[in-house]
C-alpha positions as CSV (number, residue, x, y, z in Angstrom):
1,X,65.0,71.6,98.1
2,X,66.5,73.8,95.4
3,X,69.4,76.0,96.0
4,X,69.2,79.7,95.5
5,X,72.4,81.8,95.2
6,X,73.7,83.8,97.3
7,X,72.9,87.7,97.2
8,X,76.3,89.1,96.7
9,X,77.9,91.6,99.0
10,X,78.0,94.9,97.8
11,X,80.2,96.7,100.2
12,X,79.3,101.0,100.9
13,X,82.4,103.3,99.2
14,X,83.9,105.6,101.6
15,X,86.1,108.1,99.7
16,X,88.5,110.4,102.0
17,X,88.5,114.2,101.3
18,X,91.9,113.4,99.9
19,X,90.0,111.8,97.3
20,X,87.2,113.9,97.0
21,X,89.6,117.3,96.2
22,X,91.4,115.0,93.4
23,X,88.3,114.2,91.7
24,X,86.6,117.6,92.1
25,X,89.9,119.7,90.9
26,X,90.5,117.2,87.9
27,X,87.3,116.6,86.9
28,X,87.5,118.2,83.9
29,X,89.5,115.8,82.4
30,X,88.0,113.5,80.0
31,X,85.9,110.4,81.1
32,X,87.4,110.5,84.8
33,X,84.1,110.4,86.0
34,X,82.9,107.3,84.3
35,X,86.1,105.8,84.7
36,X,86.2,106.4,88.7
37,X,82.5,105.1,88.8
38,X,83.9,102.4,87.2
39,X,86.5,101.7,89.8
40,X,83.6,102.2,92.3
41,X,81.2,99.4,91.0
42,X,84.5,96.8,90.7
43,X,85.7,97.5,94.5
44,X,82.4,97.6,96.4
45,X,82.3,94.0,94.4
46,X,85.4,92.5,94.2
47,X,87.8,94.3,96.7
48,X,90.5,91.9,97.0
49,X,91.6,92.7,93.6
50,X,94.1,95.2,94.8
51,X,97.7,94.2,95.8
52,X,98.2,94.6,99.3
53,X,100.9,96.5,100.8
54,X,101.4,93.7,103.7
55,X,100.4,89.9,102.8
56,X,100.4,90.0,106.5
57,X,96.7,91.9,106.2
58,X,95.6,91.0,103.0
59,X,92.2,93.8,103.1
60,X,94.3,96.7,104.5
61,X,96.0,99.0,102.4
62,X,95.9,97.9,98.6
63,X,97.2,99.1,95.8
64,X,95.2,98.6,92.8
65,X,96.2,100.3,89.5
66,X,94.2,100.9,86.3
67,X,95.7,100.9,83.7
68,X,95.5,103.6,80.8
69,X,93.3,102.9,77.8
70,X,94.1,105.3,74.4
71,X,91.2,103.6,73.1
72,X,88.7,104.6,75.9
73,X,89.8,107.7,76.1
74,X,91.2,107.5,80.0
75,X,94.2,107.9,82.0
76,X,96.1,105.3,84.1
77,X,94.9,105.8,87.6
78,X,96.2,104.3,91.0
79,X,94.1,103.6,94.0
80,X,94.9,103.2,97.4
81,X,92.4,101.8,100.1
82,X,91.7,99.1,102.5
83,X,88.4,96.8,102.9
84,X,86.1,94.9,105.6
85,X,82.9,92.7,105.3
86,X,80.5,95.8,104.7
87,X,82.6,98.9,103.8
88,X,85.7,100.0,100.7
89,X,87.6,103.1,102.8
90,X,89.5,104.8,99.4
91,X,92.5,106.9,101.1
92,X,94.3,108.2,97.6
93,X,93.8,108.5,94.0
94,X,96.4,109.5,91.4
95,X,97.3,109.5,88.0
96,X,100.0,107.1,87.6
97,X,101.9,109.2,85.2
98,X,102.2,111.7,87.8
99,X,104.6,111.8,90.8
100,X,102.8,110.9,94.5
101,X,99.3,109.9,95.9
102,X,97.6,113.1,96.4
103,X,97.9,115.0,92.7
């Protein structure tokens, strides 16, 4: 018998309204829409990436930062969210050169 991989599990995005307004009211600047779908593809694949804010509960409430590229054209970005078998809930998005989580 030969073995077949695994089909991966691509978890659904949920995006609070905090997020939502962020992204809507800044997204004029340049390539924040490619770079947050970007972000979207690597956490509904690879959630744990993020650093949790308890080791205790290592899929609830990380912290995973993006760093700025000059090349790329983007801004350094911090998420905030929390993850299960099926689902990637995204509380808050900010720019990290900017003071708090809901900019």
């Amino acid at each position: 018998m030969v073995d077949s991989p695994q089909w991966p599990n691509y978890r659904t995005v949920i995006q609070s309204k905090a997020v939502d307004s962020f992204l809507s009211e800044k997204g004029s600047i340049k390539r924040l829409e490619d770079q947050w779908n970007g972000v979207v593809w690597l956490l509904c694949r690879k959630p744990d990436i993020g650093r949790p804010l308890n080791p205790v509960k290592p899929n609830e409430y990380l912290i995973y930062v993006i760093e700025e590229d000059v090349l790329a054209g983007t801004r350094g970005i911090r998420v905030l969210y929390s993850y299960g078998d099926n689902e990637v809930n995204i509380f808050a998005i900010s720019f990290v050169d900017e003071v708090g989580c809901d900019d």
